[in-house]
mmCIF entry with sequence, helices, sheets and N, C-alpha, C, O atoms, coordinates in Angstrom:
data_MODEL
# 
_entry.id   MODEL 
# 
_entity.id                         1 
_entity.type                       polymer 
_entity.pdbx_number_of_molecules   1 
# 
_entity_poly.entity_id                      1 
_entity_poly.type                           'polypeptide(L)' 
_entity_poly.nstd_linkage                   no 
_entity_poly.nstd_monomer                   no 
_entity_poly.pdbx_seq_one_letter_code       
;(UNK)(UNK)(UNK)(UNK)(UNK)(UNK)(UNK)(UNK)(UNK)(UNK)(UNK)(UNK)(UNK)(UNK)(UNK)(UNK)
(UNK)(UNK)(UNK)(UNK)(UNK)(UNK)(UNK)(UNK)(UNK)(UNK)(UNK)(UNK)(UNK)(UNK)(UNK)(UNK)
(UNK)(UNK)(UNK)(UNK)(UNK)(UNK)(UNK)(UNK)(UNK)(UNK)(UNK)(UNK)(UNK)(UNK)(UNK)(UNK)
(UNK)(UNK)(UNK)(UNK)(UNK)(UNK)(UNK)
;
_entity_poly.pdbx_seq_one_letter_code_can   XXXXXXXXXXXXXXXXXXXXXXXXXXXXXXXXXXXXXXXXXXXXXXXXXXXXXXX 
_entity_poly.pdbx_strand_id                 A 
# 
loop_
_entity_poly_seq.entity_id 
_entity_poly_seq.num 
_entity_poly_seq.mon_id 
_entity_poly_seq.hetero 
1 1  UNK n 
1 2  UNK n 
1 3  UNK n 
1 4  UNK n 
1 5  UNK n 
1 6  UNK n 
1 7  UNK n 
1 8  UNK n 
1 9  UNK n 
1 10 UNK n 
1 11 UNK n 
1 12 UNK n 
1 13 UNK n 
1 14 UNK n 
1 15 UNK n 
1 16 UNK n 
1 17 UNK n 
1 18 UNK n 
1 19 UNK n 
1 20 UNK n 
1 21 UNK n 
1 22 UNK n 
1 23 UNK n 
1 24 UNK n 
1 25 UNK n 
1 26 UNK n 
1 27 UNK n 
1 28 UNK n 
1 29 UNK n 
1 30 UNK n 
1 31 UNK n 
1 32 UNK n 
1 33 UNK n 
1 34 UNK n 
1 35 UNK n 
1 36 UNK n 
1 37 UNK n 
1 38 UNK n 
1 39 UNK n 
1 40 UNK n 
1 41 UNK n 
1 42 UNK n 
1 43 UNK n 
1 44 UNK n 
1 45 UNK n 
1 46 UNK n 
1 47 UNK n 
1 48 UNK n 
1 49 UNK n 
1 50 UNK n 
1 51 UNK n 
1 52 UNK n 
1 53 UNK n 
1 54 UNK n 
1 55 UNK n 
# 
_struct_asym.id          A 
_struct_asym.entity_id   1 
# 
loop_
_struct_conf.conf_type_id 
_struct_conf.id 
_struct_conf.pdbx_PDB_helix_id 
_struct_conf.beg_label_comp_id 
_struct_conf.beg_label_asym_id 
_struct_conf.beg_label_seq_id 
_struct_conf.pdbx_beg_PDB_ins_code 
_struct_conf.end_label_comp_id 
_struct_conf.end_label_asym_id 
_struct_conf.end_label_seq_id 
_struct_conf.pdbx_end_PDB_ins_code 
_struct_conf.beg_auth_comp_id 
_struct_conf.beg_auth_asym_id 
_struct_conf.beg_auth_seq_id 
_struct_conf.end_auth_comp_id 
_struct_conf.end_auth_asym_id 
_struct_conf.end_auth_seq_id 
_struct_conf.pdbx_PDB_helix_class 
_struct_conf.details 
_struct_conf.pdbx_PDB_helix_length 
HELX_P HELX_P1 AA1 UNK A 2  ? UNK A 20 ? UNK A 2  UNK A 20 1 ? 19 
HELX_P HELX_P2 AA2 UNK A 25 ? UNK A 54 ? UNK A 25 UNK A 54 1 ? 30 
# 
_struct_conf_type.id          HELX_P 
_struct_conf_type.criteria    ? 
_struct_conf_type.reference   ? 
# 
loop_
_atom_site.group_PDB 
_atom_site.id 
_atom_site.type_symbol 
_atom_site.label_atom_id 
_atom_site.label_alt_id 
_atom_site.label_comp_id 
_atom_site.label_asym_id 
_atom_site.label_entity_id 
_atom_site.label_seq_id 
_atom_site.pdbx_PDB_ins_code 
_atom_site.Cartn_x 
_atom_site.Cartn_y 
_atom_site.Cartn_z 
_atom_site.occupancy 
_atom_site.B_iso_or_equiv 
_atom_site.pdbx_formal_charge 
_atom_site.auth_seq_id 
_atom_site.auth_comp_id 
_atom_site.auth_asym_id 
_atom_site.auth_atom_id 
_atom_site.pdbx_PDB_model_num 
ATOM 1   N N  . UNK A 1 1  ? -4.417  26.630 -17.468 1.00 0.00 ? 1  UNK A N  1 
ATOM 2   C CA . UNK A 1 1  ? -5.827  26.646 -17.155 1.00 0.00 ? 1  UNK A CA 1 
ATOM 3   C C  . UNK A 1 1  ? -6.057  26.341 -15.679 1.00 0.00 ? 1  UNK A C  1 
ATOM 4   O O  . UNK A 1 1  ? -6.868  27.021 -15.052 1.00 0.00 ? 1  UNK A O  1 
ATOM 5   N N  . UNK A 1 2  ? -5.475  25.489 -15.175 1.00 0.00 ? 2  UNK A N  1 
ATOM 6   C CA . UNK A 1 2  ? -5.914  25.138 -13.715 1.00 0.00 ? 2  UNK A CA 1 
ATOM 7   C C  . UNK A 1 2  ? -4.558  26.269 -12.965 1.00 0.00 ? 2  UNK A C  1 
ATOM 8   O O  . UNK A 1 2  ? -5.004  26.682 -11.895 1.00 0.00 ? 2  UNK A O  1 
ATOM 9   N N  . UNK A 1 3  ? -3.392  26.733 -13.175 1.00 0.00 ? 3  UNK A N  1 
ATOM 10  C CA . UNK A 1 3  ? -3.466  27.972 -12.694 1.00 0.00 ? 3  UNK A CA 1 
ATOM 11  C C  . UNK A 1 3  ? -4.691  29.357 -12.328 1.00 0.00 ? 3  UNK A C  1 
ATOM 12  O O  . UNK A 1 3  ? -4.829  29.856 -11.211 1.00 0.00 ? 3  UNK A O  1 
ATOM 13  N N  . UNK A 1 4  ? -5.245  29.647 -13.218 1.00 0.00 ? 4  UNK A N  1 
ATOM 14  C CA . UNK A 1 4  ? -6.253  30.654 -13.894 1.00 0.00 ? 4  UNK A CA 1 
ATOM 15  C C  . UNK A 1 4  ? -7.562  30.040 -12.525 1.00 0.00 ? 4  UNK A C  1 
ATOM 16  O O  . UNK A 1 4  ? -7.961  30.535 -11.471 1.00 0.00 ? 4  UNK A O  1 
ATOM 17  N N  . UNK A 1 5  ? -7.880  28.698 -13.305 1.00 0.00 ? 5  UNK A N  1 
ATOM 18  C CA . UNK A 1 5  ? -9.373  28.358 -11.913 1.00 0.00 ? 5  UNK A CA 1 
ATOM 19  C C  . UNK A 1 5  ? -9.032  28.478 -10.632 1.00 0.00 ? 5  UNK A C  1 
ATOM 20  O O  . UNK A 1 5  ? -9.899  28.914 -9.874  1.00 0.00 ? 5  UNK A O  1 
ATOM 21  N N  . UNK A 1 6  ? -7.364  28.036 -9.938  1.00 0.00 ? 6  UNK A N  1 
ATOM 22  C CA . UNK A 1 6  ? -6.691  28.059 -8.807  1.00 0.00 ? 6  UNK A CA 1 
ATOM 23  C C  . UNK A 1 6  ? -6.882  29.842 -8.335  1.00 0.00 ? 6  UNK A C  1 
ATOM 24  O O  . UNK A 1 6  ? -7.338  30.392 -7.332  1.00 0.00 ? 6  UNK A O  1 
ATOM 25  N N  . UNK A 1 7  ? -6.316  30.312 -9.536  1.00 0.00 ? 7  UNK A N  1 
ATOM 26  C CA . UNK A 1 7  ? -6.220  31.812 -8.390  1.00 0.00 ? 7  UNK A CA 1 
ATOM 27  C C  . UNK A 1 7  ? -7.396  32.523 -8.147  1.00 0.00 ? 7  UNK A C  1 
ATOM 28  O O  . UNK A 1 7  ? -7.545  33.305 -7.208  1.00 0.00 ? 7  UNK A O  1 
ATOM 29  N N  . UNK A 1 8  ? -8.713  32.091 -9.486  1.00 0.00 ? 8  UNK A N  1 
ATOM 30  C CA . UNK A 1 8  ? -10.163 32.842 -8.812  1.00 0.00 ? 8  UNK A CA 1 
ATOM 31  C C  . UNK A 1 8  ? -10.867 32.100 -7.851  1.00 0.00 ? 8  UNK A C  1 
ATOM 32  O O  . UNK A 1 8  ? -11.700 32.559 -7.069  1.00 0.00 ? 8  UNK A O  1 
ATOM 33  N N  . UNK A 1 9  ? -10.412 30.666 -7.962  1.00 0.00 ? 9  UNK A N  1 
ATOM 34  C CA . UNK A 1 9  ? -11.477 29.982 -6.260  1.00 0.00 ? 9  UNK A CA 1 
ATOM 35  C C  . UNK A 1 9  ? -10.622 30.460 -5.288  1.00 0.00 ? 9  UNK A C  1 
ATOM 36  O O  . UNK A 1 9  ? -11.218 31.064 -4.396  1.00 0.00 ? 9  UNK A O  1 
ATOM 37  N N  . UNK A 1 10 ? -9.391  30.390 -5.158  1.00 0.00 ? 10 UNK A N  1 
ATOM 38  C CA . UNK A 1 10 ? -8.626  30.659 -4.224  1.00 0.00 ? 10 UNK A CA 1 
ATOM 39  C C  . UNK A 1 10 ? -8.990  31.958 -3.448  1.00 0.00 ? 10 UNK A C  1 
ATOM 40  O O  . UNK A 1 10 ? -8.973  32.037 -2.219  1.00 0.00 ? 10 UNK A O  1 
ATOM 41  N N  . UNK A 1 11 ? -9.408  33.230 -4.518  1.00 0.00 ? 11 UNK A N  1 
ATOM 42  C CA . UNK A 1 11 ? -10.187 34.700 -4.335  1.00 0.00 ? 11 UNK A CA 1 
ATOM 43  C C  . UNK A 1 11 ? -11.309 34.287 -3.609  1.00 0.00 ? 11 UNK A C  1 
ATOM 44  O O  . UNK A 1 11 ? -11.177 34.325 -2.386  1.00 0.00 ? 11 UNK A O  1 
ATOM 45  N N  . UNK A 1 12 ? -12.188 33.970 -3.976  1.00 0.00 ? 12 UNK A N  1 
ATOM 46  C CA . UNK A 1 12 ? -13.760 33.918 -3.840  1.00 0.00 ? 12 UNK A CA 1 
ATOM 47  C C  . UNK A 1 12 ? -13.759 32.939 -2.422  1.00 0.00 ? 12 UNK A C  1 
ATOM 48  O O  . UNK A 1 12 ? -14.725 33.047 -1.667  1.00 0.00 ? 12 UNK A O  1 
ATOM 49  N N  . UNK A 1 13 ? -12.573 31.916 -2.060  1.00 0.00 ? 13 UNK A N  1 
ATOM 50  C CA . UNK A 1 13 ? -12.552 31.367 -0.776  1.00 0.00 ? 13 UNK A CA 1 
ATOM 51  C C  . UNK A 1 13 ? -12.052 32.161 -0.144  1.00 0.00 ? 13 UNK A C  1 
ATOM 52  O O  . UNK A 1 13 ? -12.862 32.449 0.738   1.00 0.00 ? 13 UNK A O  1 
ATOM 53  N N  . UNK A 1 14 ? -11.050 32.810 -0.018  1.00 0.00 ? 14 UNK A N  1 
ATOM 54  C CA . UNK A 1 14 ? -10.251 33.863 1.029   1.00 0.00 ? 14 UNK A CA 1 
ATOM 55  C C  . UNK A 1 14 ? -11.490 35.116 1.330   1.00 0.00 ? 14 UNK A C  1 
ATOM 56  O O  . UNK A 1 14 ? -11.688 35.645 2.424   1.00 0.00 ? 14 UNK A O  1 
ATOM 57  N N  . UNK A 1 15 ? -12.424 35.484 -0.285  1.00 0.00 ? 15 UNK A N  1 
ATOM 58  C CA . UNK A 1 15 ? -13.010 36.669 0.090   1.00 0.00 ? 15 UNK A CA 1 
ATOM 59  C C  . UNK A 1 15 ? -14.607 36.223 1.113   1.00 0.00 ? 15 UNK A C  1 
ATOM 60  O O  . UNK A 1 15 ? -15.117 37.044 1.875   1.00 0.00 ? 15 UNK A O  1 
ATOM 61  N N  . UNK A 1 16 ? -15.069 35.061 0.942   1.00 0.00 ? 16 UNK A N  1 
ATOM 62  C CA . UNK A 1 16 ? -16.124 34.491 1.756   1.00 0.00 ? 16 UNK A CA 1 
ATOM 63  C C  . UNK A 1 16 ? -15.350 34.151 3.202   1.00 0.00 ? 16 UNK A C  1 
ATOM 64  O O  . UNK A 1 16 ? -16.188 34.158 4.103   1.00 0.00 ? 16 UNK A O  1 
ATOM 65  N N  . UNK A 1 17 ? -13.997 33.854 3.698   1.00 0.00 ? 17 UNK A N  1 
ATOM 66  C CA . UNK A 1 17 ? -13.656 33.623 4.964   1.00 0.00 ? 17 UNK A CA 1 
ATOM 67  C C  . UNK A 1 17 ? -13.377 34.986 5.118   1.00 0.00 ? 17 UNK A C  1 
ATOM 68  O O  . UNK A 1 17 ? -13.078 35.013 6.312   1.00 0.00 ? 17 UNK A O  1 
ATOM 69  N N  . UNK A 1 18 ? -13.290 35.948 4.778   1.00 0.00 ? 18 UNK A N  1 
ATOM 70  C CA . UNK A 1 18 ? -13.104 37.401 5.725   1.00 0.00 ? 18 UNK A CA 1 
ATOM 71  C C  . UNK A 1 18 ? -14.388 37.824 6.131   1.00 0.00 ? 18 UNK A C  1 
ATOM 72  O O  . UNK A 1 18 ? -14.709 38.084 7.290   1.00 0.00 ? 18 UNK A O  1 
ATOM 73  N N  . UNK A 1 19 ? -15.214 37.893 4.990   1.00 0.00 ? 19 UNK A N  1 
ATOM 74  C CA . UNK A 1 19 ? -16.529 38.312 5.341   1.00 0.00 ? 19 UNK A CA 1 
ATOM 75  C C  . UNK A 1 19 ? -17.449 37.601 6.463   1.00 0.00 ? 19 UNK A C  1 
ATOM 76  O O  . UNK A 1 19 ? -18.170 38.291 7.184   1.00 0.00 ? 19 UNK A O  1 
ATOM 77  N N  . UNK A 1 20 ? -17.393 36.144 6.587   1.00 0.00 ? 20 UNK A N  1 
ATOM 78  C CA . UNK A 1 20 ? -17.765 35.638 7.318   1.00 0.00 ? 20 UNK A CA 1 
ATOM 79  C C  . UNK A 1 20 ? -17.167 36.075 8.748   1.00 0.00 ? 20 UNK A C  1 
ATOM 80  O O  . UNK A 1 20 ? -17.803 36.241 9.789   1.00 0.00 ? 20 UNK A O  1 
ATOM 81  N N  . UNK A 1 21 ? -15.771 36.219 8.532   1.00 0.00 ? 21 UNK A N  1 
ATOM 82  C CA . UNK A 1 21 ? -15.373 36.718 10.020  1.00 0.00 ? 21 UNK A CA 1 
ATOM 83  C C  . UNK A 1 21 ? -14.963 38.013 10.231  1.00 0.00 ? 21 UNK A C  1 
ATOM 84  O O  . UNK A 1 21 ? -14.012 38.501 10.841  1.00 0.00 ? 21 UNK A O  1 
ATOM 85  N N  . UNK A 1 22 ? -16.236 38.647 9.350   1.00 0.00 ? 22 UNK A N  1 
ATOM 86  C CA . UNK A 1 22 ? -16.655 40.148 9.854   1.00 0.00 ? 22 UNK A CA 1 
ATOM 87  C C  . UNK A 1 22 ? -15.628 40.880 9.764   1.00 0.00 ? 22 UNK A C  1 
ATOM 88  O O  . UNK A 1 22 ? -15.263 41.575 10.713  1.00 0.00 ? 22 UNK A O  1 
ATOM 89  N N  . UNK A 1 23 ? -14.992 40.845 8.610   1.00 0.00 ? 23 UNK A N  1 
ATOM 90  C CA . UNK A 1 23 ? -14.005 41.719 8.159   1.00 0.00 ? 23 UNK A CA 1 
ATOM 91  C C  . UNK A 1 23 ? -14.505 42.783 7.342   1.00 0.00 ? 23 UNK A C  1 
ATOM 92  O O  . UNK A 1 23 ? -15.569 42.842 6.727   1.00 0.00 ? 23 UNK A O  1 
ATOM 93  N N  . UNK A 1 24 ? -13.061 44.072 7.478   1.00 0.00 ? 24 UNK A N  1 
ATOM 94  C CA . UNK A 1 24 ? -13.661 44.935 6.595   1.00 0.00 ? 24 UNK A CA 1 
ATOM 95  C C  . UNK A 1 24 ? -13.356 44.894 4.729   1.00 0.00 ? 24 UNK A C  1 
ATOM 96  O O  . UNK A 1 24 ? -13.348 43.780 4.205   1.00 0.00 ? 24 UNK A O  1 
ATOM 97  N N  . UNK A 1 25 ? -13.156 45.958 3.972   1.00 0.00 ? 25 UNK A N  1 
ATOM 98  C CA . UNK A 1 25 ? -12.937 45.655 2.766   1.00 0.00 ? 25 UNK A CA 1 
ATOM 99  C C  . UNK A 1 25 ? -11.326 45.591 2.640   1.00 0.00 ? 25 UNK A C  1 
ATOM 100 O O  . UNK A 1 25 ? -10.909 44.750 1.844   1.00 0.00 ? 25 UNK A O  1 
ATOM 101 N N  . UNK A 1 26 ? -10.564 46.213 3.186   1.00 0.00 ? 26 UNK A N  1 
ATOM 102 C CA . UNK A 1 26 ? -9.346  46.084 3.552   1.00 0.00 ? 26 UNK A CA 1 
ATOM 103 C C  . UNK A 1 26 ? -8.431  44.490 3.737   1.00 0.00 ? 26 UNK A C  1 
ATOM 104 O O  . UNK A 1 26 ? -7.388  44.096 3.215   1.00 0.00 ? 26 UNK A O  1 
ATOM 105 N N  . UNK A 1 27 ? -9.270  43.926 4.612   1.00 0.00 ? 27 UNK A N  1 
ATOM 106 C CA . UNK A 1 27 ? -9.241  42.703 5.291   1.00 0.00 ? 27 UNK A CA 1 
ATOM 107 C C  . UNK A 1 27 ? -9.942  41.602 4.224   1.00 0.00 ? 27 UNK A C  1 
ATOM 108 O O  . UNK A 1 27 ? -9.183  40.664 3.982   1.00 0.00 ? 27 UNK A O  1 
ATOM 109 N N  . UNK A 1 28 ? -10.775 41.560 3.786   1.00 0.00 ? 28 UNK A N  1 
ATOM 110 C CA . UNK A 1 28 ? -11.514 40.918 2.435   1.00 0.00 ? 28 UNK A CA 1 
ATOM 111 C C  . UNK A 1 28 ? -10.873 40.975 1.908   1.00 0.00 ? 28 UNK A C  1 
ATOM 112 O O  . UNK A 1 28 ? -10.390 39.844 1.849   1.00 0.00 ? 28 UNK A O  1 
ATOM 113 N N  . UNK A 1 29 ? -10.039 41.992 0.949   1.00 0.00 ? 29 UNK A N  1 
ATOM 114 C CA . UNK A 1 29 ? -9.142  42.234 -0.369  1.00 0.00 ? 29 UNK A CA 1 
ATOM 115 C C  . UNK A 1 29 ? -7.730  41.232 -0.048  1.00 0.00 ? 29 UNK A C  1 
ATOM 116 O O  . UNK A 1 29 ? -7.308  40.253 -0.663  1.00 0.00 ? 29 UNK A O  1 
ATOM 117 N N  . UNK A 1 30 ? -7.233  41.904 1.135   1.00 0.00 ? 30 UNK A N  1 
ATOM 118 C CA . UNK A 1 30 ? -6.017  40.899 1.749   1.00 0.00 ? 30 UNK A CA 1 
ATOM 119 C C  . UNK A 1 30 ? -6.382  39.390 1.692   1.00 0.00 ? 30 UNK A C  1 
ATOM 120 O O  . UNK A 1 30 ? -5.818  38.625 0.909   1.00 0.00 ? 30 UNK A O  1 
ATOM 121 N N  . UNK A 1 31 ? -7.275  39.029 2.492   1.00 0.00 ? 31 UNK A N  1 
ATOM 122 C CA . UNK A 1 31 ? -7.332  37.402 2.710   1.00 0.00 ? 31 UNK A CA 1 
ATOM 123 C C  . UNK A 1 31 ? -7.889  36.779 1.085   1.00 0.00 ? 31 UNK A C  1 
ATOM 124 O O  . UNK A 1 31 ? -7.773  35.573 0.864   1.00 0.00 ? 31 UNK A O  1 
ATOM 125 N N  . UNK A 1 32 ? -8.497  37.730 -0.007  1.00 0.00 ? 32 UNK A N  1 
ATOM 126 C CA . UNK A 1 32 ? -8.614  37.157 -1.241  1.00 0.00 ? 32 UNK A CA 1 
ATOM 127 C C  . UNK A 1 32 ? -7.211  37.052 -2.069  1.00 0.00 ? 32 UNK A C  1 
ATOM 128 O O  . UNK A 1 32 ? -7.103  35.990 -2.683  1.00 0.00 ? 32 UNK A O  1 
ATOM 129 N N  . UNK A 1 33 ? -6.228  37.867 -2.185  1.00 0.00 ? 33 UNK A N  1 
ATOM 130 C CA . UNK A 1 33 ? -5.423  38.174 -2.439  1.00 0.00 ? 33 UNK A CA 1 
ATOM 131 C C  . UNK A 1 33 ? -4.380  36.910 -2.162  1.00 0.00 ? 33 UNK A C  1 
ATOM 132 O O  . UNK A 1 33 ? -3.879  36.074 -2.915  1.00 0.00 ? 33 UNK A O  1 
ATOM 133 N N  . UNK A 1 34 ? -4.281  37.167 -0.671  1.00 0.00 ? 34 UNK A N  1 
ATOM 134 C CA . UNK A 1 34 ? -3.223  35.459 -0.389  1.00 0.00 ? 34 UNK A CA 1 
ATOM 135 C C  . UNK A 1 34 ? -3.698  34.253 -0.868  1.00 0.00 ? 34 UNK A C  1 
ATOM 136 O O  . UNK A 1 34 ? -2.973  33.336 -1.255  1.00 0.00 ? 34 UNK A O  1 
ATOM 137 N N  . UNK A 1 35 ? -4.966  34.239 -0.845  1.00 0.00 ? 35 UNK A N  1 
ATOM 138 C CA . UNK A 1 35 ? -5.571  32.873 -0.966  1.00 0.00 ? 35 UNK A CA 1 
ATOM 139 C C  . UNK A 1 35 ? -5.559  32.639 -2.371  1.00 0.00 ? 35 UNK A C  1 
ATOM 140 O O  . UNK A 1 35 ? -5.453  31.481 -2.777  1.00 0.00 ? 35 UNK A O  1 
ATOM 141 N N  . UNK A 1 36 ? -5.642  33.476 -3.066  1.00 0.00 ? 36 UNK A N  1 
ATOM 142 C CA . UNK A 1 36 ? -5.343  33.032 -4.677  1.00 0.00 ? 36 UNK A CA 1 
ATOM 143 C C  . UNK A 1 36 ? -4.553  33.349 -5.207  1.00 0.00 ? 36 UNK A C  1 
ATOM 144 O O  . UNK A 1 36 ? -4.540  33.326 -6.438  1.00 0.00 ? 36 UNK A O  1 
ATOM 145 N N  . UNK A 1 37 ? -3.045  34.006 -4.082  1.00 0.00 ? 37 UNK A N  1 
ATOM 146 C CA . UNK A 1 37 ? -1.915  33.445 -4.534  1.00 0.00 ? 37 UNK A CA 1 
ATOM 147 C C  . UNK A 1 37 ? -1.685  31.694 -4.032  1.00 0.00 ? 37 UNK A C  1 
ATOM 148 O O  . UNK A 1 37 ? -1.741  30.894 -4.966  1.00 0.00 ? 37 UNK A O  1 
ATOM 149 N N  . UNK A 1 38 ? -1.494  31.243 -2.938  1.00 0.00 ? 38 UNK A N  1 
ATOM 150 C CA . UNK A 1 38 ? -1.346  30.311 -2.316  1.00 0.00 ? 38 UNK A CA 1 
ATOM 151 C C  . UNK A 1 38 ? -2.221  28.924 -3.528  1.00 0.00 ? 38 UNK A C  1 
ATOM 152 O O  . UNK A 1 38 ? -1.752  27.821 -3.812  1.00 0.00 ? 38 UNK A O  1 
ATOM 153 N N  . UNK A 1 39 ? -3.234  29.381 -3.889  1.00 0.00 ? 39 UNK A N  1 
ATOM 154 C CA . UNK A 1 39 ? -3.986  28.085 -4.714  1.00 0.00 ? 39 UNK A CA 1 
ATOM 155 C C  . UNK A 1 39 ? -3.452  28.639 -6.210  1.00 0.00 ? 39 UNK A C  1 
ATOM 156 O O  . UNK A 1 39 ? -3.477  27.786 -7.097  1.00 0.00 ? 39 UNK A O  1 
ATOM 157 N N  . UNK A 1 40 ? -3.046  29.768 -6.526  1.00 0.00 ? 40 UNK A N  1 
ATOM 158 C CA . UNK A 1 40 ? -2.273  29.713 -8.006  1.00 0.00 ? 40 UNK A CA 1 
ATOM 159 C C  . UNK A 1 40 ? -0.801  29.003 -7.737  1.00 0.00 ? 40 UNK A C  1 
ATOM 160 O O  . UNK A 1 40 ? -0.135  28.757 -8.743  1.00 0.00 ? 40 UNK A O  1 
ATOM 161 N N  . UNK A 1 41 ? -0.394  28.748 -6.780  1.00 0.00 ? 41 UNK A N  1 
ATOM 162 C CA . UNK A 1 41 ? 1.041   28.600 -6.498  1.00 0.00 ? 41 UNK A CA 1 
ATOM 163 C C  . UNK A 1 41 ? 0.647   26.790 -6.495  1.00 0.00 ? 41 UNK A C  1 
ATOM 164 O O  . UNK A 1 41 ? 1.531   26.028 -6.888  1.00 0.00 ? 41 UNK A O  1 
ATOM 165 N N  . UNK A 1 42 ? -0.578  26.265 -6.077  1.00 0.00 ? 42 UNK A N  1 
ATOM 166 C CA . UNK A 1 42 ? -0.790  24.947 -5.989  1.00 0.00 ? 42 UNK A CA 1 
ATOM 167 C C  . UNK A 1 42 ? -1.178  24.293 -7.538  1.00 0.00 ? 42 UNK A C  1 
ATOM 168 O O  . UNK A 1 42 ? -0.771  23.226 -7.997  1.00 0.00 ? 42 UNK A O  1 
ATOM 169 N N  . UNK A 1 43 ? -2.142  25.335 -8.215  1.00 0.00 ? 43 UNK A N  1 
ATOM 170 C CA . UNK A 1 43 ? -2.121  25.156 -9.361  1.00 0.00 ? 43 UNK A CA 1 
ATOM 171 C C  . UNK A 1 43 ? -1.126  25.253 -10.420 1.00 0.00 ? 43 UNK A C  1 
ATOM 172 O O  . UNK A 1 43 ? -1.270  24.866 -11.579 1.00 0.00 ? 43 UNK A O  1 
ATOM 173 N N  . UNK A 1 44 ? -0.110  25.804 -9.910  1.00 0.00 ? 44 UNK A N  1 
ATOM 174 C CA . UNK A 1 44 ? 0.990   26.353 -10.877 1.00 0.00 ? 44 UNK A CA 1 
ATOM 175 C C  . UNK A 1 44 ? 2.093   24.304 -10.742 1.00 0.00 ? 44 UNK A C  1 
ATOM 176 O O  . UNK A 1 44 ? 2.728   23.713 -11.615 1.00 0.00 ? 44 UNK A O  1 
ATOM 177 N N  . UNK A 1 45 ? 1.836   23.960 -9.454  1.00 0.00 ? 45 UNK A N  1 
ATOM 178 C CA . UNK A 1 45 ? 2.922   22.991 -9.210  1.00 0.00 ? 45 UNK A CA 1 
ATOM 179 C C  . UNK A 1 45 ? 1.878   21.811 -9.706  1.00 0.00 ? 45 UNK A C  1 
ATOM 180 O O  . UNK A 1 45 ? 2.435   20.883 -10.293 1.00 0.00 ? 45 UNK A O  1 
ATOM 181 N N  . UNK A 1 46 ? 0.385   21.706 -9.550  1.00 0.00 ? 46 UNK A N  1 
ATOM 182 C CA . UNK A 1 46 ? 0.037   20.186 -10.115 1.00 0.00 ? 46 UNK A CA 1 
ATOM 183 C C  . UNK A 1 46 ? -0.066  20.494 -11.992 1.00 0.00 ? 46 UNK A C  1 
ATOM 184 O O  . UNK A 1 46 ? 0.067   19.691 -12.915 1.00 0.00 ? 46 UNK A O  1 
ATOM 185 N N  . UNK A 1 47 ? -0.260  21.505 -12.005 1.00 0.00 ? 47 UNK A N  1 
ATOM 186 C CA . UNK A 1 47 ? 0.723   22.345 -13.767 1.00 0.00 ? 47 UNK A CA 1 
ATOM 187 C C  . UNK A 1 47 ? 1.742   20.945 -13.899 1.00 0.00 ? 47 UNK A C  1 
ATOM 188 O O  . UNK A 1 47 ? 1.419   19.825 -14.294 1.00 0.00 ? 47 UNK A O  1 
ATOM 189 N N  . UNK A 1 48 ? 2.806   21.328 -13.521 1.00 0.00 ? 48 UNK A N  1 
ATOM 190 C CA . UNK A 1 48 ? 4.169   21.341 -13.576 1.00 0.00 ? 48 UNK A CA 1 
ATOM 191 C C  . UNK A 1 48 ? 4.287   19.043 -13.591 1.00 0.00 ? 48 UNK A C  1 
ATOM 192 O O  . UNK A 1 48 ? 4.881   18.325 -14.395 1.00 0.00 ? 48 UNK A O  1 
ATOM 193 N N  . UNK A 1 49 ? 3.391   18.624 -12.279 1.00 0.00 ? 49 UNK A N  1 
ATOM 194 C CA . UNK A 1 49 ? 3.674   17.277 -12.413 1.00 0.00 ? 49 UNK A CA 1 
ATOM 195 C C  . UNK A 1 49 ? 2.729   16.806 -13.275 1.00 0.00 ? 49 UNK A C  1 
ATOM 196 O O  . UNK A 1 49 ? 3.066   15.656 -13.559 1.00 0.00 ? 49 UNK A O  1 
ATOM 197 N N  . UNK A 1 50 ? 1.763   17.087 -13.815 1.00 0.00 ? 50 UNK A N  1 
ATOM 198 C CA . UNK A 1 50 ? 0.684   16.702 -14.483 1.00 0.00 ? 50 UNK A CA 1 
ATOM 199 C C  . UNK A 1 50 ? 1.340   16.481 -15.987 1.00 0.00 ? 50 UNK A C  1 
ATOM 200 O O  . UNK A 1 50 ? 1.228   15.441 -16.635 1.00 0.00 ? 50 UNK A O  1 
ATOM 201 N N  . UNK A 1 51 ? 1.991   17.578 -16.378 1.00 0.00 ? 51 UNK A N  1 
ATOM 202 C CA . UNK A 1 51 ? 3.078   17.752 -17.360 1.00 0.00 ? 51 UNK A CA 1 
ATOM 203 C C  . UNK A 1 51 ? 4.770   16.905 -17.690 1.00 0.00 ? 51 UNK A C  1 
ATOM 204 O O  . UNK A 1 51 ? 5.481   16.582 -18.642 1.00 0.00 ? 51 UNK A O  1 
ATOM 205 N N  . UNK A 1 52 ? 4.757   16.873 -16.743 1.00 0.00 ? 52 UNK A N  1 
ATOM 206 C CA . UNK A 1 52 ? 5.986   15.964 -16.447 1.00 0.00 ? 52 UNK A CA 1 
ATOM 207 C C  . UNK A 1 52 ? 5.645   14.195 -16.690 1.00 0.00 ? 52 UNK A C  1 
ATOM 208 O O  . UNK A 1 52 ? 6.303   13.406 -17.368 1.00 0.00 ? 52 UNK A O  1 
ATOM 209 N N  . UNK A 1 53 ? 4.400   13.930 -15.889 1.00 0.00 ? 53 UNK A N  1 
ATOM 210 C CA . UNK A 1 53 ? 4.068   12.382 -15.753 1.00 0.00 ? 53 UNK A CA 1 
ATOM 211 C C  . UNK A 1 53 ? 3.519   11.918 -17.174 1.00 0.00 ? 53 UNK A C  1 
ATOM 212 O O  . UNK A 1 53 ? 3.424   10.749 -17.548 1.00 0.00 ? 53 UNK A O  1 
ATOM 213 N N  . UNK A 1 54 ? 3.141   13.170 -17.966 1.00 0.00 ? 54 UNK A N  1 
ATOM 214 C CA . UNK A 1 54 ? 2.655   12.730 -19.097 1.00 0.00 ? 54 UNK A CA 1 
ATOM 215 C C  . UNK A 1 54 ? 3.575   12.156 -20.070 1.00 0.00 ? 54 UNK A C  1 
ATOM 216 O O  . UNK A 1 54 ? 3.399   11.226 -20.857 1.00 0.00 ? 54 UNK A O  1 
ATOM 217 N N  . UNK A 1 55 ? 4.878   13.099 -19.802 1.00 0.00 ? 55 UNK A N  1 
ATOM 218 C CA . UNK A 1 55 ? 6.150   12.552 -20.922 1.00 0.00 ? 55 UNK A CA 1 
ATOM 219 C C  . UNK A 1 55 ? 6.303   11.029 -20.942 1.00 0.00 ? 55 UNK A C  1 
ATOM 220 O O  . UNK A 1 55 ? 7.145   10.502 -21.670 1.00 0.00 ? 55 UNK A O  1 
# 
């Protein structure tokens, strides 16, 4: 689950910082794209200790 919320805020932040800096749709798609890999990849690891600390 906090994978899943990680990779659509991660979208919707990368796709509001292109637009803001007057990017095109090209450039929007890209900077949404990394950014909700990069926050699924953060969500994927507090996954992982959240799971672990519970044992």
């Amino acid at each position: 689950m906090i994978v899943i919320i990680g990779a659509i805020l991660g979208a919707v932040i990368g796709g509001v910082i292109a637009k803001r800096r007057k990017g095109r749709l090209a450039d929007i798609l890209q900077y949404a794209f990394v950014y909700a890999l990069i926050f699924t990849l953060i969500g994927l690891f507090a996954t992982l200790i959240i799971h672990r600390a519970s044992v």
